[in-house]
MDAnalysis code that builds the backbone (N, CA, C; Angstrom):
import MDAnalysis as mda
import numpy as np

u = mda.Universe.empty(339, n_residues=113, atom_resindex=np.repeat(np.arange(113), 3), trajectory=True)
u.add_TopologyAttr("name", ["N", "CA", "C"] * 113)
u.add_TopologyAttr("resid", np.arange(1, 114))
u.add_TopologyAttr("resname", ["UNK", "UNK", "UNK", "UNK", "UNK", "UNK", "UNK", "UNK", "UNK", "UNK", "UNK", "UNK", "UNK", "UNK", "UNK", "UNK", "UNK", "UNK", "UNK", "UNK", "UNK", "UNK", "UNK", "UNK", "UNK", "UNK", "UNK", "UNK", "UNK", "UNK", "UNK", "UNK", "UNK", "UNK", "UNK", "UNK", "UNK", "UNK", "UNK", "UNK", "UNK", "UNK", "UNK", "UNK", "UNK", "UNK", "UNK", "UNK", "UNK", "UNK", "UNK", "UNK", "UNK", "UNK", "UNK", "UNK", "UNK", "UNK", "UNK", "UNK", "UNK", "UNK", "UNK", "UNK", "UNK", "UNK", "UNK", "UNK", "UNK", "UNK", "UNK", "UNK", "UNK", "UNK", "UNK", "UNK", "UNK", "UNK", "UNK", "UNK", "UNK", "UNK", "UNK", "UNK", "UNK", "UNK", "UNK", "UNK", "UNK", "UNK", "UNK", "UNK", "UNK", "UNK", "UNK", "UNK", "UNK", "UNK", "UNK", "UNK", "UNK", "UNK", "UNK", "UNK", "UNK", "UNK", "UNK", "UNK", "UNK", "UNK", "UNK", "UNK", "UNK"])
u.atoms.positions = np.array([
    [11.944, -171.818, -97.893],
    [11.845, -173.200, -97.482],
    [13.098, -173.610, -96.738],
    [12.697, -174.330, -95.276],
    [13.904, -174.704, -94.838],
    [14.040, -175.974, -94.858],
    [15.375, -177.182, -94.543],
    [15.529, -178.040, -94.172],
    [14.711, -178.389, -93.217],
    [14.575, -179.885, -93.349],
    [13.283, -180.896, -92.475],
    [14.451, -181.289, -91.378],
    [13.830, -181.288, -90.567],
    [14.840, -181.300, -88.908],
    [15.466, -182.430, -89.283],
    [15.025, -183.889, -89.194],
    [14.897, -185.050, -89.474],
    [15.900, -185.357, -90.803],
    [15.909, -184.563, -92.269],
    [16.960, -185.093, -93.167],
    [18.588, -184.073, -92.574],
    [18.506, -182.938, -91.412],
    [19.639, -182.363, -91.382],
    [20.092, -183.324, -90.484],
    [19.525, -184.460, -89.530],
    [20.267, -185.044, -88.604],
    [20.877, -186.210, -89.211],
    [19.891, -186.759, -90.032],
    [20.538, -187.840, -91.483],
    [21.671, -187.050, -91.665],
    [21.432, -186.122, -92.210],
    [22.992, -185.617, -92.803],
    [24.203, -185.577, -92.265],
    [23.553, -184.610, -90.646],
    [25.042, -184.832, -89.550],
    [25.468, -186.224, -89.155],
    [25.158, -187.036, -89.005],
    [25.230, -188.252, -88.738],
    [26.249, -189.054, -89.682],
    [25.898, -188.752, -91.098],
    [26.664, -189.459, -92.151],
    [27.860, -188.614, -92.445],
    [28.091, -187.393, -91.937],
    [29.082, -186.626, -91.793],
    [29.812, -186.943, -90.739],
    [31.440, -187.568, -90.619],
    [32.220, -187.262, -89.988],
    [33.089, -186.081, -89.627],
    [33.209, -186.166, -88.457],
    [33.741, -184.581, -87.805],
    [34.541, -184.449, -86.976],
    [35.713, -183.821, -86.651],
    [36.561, -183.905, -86.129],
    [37.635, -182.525, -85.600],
    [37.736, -181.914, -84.587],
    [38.159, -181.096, -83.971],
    [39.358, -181.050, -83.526],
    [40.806, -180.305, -84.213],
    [41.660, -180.202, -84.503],
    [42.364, -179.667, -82.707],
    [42.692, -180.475, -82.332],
    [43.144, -180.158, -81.264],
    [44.450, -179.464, -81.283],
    [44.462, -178.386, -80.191],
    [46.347, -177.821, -80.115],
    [46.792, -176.975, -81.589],
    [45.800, -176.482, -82.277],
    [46.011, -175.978, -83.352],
    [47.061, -174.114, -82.890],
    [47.907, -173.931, -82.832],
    [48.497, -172.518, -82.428],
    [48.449, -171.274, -83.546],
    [48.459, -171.898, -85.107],
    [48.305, -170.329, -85.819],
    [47.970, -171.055, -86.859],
    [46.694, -170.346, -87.969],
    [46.218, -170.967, -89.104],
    [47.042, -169.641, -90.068],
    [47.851, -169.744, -91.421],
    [48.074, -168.545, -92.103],
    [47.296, -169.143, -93.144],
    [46.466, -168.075, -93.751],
    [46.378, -168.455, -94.991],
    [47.013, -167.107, -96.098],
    [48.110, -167.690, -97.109],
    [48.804, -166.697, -97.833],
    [48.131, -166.285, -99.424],
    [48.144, -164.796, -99.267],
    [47.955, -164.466, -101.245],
    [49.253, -164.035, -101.396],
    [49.245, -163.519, -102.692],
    [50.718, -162.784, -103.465],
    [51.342, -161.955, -102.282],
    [50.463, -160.895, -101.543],
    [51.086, -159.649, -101.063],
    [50.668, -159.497, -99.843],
    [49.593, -160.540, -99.627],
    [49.280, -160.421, -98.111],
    [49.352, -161.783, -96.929],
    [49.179, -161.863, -96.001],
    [48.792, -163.178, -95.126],
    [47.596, -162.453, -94.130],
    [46.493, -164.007, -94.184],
    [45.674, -163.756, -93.221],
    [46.013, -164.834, -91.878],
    [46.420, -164.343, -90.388],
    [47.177, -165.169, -89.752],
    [45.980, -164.714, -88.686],
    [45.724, -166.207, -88.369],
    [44.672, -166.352, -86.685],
    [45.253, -167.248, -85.885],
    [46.000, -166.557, -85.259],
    [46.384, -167.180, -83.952],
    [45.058, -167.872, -82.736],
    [45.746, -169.166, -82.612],
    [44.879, -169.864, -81.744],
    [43.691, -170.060, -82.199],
    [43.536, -170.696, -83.404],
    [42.076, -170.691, -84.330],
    [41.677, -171.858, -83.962],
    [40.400, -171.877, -83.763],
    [39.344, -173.322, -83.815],
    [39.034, -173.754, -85.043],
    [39.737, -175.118, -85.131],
    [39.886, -176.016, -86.867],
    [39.145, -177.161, -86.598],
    [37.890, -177.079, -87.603],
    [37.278, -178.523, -87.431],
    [37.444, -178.914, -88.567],
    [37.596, -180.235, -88.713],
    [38.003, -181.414, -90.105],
    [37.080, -182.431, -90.101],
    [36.048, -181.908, -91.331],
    [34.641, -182.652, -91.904],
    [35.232, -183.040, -93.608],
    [34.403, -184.554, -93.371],
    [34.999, -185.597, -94.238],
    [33.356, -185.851, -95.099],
    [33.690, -184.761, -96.303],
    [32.496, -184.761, -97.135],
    [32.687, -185.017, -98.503],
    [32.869, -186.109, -98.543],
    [32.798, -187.063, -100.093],
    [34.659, -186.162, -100.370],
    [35.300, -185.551, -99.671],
    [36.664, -185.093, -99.401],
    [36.648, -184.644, -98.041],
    [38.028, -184.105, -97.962],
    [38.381, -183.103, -96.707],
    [38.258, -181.782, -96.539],
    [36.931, -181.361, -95.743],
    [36.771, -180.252, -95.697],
    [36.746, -179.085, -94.140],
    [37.893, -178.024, -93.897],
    [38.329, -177.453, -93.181],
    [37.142, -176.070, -92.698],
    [37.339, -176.123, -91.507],
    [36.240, -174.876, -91.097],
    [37.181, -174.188, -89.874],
    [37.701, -172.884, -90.381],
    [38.438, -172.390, -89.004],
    [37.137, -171.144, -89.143],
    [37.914, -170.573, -87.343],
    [36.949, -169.612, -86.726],
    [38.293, -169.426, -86.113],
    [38.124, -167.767, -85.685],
    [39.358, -166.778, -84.930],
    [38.678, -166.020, -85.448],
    [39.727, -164.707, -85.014],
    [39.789, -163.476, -85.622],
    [41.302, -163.474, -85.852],
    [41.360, -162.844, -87.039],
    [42.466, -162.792, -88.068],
    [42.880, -161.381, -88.169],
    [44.440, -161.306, -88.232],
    [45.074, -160.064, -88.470],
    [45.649, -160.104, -90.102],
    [45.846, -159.169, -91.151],
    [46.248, -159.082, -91.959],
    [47.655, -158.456, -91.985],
    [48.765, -159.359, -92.333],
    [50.152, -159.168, -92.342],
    [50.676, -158.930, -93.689],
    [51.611, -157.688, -94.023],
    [51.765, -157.801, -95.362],
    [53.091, -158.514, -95.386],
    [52.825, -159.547, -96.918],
    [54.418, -160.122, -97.098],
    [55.546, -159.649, -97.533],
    [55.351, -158.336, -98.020],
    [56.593, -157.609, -98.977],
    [57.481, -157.560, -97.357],
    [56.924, -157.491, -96.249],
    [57.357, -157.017, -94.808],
    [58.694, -158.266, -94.757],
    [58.008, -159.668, -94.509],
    [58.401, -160.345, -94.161],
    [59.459, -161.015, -95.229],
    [61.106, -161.217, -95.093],
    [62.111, -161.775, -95.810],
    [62.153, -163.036, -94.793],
    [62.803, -164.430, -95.344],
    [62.745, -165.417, -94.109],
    [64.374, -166.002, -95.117],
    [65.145, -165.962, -94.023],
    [66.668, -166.232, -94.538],
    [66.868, -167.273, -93.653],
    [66.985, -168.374, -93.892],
    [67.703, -169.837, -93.729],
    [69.094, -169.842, -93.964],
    [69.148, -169.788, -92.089],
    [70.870, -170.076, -92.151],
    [71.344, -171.335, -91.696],
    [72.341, -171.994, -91.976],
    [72.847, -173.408, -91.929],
    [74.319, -172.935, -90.865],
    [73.981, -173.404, -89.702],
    [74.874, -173.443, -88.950],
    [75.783, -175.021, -88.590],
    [76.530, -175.399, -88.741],
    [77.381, -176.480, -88.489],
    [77.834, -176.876, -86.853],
    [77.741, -177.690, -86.450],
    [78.646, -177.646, -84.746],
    [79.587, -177.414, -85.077],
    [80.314, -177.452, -86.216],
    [81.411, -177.377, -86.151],
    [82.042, -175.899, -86.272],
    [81.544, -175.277, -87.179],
    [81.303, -173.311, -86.508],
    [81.054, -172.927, -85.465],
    [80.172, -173.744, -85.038],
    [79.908, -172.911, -83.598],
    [81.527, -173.440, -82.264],
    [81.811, -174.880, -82.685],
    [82.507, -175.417, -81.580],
    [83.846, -174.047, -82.146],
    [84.254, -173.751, -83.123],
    [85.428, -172.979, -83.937],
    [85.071, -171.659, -83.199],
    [84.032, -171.023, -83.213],
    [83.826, -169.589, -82.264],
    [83.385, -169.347, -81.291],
    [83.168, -170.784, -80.313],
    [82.981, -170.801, -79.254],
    [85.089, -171.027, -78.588],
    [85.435, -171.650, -79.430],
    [86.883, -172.187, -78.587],
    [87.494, -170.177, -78.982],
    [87.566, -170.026, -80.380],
    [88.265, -168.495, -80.428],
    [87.939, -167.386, -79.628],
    [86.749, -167.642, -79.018],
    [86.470, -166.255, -78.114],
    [86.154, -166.462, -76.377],
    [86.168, -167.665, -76.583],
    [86.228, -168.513, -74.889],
    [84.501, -168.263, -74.376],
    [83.892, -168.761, -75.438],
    [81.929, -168.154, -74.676],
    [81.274, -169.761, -74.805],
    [80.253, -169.627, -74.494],
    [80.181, -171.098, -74.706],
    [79.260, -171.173, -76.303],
    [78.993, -172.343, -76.116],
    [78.518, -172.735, -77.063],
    [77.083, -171.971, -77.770],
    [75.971, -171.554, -77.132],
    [75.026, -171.354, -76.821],
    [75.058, -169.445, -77.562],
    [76.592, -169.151, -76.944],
    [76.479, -167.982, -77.368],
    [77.245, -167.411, -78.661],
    [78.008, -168.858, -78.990],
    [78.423, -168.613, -80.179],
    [77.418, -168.575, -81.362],
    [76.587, -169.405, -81.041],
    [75.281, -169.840, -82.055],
    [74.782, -168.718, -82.345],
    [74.485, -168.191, -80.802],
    [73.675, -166.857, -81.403],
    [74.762, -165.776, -82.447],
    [75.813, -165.975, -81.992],
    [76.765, -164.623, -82.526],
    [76.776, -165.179, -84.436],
    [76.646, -166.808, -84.324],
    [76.681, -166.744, -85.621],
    [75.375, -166.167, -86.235],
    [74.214, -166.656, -85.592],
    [73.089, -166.750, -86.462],
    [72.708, -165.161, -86.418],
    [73.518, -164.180, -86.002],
    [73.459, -162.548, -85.875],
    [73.884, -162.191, -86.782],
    [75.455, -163.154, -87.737],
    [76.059, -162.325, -88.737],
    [75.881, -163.442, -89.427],
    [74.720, -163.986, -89.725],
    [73.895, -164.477, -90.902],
    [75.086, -165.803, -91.266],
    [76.067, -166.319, -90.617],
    [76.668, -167.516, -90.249],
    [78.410, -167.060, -91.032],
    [78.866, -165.725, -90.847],
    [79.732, -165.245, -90.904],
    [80.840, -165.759, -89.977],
    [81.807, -166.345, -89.866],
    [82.486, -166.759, -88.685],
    [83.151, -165.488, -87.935],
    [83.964, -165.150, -89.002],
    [84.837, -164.061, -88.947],
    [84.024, -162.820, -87.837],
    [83.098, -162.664, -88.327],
    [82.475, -161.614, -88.198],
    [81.718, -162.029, -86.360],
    [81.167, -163.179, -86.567],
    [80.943, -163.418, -85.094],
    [81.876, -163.562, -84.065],
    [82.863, -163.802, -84.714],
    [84.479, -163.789, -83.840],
    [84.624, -162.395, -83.300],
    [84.639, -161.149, -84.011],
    [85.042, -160.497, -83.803],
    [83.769, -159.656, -83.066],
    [82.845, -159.975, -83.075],
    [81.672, -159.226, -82.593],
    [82.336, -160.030, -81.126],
    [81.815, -161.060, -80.651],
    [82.207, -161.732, -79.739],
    [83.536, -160.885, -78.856],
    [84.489, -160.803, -79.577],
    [85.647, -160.247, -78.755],
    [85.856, -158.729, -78.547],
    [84.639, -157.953, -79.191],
    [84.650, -156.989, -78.789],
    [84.144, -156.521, -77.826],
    [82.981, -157.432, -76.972],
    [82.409, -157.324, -75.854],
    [82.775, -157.343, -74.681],
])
């Protein structure tokens, strides 16, 4: 038995719907893995809650792979190893955020070049 044409359009009708524009990567994470779809089509249907419908194709990424280290850089480090090694600013940043916000260490990387 299928749905009567007539109560599925009742239905769509009383269903709001809505198409997630500019969406660039959906992850969804377990313990040990991620399922990541880049450039996924996300629609957002409002059924007595909020309910999500993506479509892509999905790659499986493992997480043991991925470490994510948050480094806190200051202007004021960077202005300190940009003036000690005469580079600009731009490239001190990077030299810090290379030795994980080591000054010392970006100083001397810096002046060995």
């Amino acid at each position: 038995m299928g749905i009567n044409p007539r109560d599925l359009q009742k239905m769509m009708k009383k269903m709001k719907m809505e198409e997630l524009k500019g969406v660039e990567e959906v992850i969804i994470r377990f313990a040990d893995y991620e399922l990541v779809l880049p450039n996924a089509e996300v629609t957002k249907m409002f059924m007595g809650g909020e309910v999500y419908q993506i479509s892509g194709n999905s790659t499986r990424r493992d997480r043991s792979d991925v470490e994510i280290i948050e480094i806190e850089i200051s202007d004021e480090d960077i202005q300190l190893v940009a003036t000690q090694t005469g580079v600009s600013e731009q490239e001190a940043e990077d030299a810090l955020l290379e030795s994980d916000g080591d000054i010392a260490k970006a100083i001397m990387f810096l002046k060995s070049k």
